[in-house]
C-alpha positions in Angstrom: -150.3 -21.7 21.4 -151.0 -17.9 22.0 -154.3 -15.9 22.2 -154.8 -12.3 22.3 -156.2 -12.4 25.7 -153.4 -13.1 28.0 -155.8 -15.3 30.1 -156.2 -17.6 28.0 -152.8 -17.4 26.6 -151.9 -19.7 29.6 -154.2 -22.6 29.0 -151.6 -23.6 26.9 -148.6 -23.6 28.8 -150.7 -25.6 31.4 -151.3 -28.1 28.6 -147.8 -28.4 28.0 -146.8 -28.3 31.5 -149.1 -31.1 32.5 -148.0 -33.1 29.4 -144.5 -33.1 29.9 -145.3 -34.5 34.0 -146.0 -38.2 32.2 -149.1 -38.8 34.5 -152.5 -37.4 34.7 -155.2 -37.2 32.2 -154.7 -40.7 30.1 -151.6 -41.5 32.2 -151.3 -43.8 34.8 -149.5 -42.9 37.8 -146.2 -44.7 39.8 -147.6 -47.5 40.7 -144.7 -48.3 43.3 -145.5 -50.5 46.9 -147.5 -47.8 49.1 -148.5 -45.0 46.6 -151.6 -42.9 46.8 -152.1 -41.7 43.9 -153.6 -38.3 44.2 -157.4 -37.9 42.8 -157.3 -37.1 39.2 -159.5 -33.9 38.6 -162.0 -33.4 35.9 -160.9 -32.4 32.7 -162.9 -29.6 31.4 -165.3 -29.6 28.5 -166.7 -27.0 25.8 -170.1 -27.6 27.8 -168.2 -26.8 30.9 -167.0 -22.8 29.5 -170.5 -22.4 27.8 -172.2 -22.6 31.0 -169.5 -20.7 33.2 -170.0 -17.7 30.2 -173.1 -18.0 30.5 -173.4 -17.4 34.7 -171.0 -14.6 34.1 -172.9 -12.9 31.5 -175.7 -13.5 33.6 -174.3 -11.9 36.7 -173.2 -9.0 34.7 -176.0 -8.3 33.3 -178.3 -8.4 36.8 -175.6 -6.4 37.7 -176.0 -3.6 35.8 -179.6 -3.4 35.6 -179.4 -3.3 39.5 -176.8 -0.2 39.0 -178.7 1.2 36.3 -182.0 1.3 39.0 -180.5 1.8 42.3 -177.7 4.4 41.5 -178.4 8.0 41.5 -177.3 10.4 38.3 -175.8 12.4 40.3 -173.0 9.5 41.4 -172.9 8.1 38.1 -169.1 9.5 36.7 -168.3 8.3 40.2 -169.4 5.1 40.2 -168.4 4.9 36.3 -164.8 5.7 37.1 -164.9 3.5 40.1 -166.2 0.1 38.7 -163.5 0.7 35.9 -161.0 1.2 38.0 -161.8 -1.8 40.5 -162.5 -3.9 37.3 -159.0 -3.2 35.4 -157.1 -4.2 38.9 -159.1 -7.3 39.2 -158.5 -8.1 35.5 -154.9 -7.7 36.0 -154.4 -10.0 39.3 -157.2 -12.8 37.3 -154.7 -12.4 34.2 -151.6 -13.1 35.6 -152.6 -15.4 38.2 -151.4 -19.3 37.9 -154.4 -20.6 39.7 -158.0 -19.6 38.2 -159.9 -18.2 41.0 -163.8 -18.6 40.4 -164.2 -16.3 43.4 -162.5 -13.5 41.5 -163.8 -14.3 38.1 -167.4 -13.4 39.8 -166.6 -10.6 41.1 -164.9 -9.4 38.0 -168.5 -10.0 36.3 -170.5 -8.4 39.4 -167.9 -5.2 39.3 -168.0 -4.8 35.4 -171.8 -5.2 35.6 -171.7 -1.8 37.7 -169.3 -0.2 35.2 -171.4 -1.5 31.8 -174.8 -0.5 34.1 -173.3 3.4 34.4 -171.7 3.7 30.8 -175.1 2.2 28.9 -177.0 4.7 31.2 -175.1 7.8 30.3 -175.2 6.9 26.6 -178.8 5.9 26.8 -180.0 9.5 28.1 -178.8 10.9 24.9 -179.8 8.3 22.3 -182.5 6.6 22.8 -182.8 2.9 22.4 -179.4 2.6 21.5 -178.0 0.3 24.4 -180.3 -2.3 23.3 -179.3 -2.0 19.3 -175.5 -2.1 20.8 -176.7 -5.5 23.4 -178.3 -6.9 19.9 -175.3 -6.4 17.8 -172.7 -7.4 20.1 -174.0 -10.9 20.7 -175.3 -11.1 16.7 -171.3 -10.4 15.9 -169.9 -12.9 18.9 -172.4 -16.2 17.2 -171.5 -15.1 13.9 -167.9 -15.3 14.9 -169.0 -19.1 16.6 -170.2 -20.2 13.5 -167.9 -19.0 11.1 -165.6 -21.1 13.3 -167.3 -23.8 14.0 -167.8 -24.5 10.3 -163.8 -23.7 9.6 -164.9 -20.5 7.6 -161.9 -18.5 9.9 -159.2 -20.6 11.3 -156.5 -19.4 13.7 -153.6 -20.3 11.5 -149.8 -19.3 13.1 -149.9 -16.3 10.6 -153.6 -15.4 11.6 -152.3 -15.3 15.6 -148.9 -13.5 15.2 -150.9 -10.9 12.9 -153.6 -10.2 15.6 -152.0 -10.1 18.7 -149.7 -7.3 16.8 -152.6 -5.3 15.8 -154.5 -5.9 19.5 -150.9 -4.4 20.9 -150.7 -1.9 18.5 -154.7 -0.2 19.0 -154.0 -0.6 22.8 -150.8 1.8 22.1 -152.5 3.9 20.4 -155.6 4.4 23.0 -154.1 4.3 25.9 -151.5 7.5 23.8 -154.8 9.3 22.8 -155.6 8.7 26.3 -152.8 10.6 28.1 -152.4 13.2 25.4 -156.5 13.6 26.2 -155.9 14.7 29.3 -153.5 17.2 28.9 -156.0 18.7 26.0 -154.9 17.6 23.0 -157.7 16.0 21.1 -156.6 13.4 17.8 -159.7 13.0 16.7 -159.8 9.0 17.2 -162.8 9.6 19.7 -165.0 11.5 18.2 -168.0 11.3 15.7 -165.7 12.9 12.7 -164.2 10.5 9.6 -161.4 9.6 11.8 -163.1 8.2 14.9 -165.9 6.2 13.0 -162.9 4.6 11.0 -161.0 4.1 14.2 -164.5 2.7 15.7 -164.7 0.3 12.9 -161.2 -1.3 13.4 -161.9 -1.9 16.3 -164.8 -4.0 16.0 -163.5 -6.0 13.5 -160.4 -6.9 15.3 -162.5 -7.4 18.4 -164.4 -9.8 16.6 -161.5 -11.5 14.9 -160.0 -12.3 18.5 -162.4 -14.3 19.4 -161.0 -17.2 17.0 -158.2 -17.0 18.7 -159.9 -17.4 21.9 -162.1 -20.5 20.5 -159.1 -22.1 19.2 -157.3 -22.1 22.7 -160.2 -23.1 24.4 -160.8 -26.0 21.3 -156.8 -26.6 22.5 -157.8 -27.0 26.3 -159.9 -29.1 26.0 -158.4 -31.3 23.3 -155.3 -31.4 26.4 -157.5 -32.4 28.9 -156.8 -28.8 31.1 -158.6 -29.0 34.4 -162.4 -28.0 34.4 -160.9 -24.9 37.1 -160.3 -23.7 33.9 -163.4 -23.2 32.2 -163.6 -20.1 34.9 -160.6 -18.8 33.0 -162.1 -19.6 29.5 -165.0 -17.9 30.6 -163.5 -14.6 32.2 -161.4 -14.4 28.6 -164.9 -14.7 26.5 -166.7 -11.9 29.3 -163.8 -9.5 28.8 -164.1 -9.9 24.7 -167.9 -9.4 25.0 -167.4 -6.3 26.9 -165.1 -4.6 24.6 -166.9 -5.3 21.6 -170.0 -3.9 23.4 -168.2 -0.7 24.1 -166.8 -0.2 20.6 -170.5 -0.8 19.2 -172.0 1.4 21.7 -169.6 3.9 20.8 -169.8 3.8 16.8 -173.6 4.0 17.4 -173.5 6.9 18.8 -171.0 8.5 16.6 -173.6 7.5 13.8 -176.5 8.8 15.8 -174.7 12.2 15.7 -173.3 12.8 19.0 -169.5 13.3 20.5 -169.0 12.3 23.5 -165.2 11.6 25.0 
């Protein structure tokens, strides 16, 4: 079982892995003359990843208020470029890590906070009120993806999976191009408030949304396989990550809509 996040990807290869051993969660273990069995940790729970999302929105959010108040203008693209880069290398080492790491998790939340804090400020100086309509709509599209799950609406069918992790690859191929043609001055169009970036914009938060069932179904599969509740930290750090990038493609369409460009 695959997710477009490549966190949670892993959930179920530990599933599997743990499976296959013969002994753990609703296994009993050798029961040979002098063996300790080792203590059997807690499996986690769908309560366990709402609560662990919840801290780390939590800590994001105090975190960029706190940026948003305590960090001057005149270091904001500094700090900006900073917390993003700090962010992507700690989303890379908490990616492809076998061990979830609550430690790093946090400060993933705390650092992104800081990056959020400076992006919502800079867009907030030129449209007012708009960081609070993107905050609004972000979380209204996230439960609307929960229920529409939850009652079976969407299902992540092997079709559905194969079909969205292509298209997840395929808009990250394409940014991180416009990106690098960007910066030797060659503008496409896909960031800005013309037809082409507001159509780009919109993709993007639909297939933002739409990864999210994938990430409830692995979760739904983690817990059905009895992961360890360490785990819940990873669930967690794959649901923050989601949030955040639909918040950025909102906050961005909004202000295409509200007649600005801004790269």
């Amino acid at each position: 079982m695959k997710s477009s996040n490549p966190v949670l990807s892993r959930l179920g290869q530990a599933a599997e892995r743990q499976r296959t051993a013969g002994y753990g969660y609703g296994e009993p273990y050798p029961t040979t003359p002098g063996y300790a069995a080792p203590p059997v940790a807690q499996a986690m729970s769908i309560d366990d990843v709402v609560v662990k999302t919840v801290i780390l929105l939590g800590l994001t959010g105090i975190s960029a208020v706190a940026a948003w108040n305590l960090i001057p203008d005149a270091y904001l693209g500094a700090a900006w470029i900073g917390a993003a880069i700090v962010g992507l290398v700690l989303g890379l080492v908490i990616s492809f890590s076998r061990m979830a790491n609550p430690a790093l998790v946090v400060t993933y939340a705390v650092v992104e906070g800081v990056f959020v804090g400076m992006v919502s400020k800079f867009f907030e100086s030129f449209y007012h009120g708009i960081v609070l309509q993107a905050v609004v709509a972000t979380f209204g599209v996230f439960l609307l993806m929960a229920v529409l799950y939850t009652q079976r609406v969407i299902r992540s069918s092997p079709r559905f999976r194969k079909i969205m992790i292509a298209t997840i690859g395929g808009l990250f191929m394409i940014m991180l191009l416009n990106f690098v043609l960007a910066l030797f001055g060659v503008h496409t169009g896909l960031r800005d408030n013309g037809a082409i970036g507001i159509i780009f914009s919109l993709v993007c938060i639909v297939v933002a949304s739409l990864s999210f069932v994938l990430d409830f179904d692995q979760i739904e599969q983690g817990v059905r396989m009895g992961l360890p509740q360490r785990y819940s930290w990873t669930c967690a750090f794959g649901i923050l990550v989601g949030l955040i990038w639909l918040y950025l493609e909102i906050l961005r369409l909004l202000s295409y809509l509200q007649g600005g460009s801004r790269n």
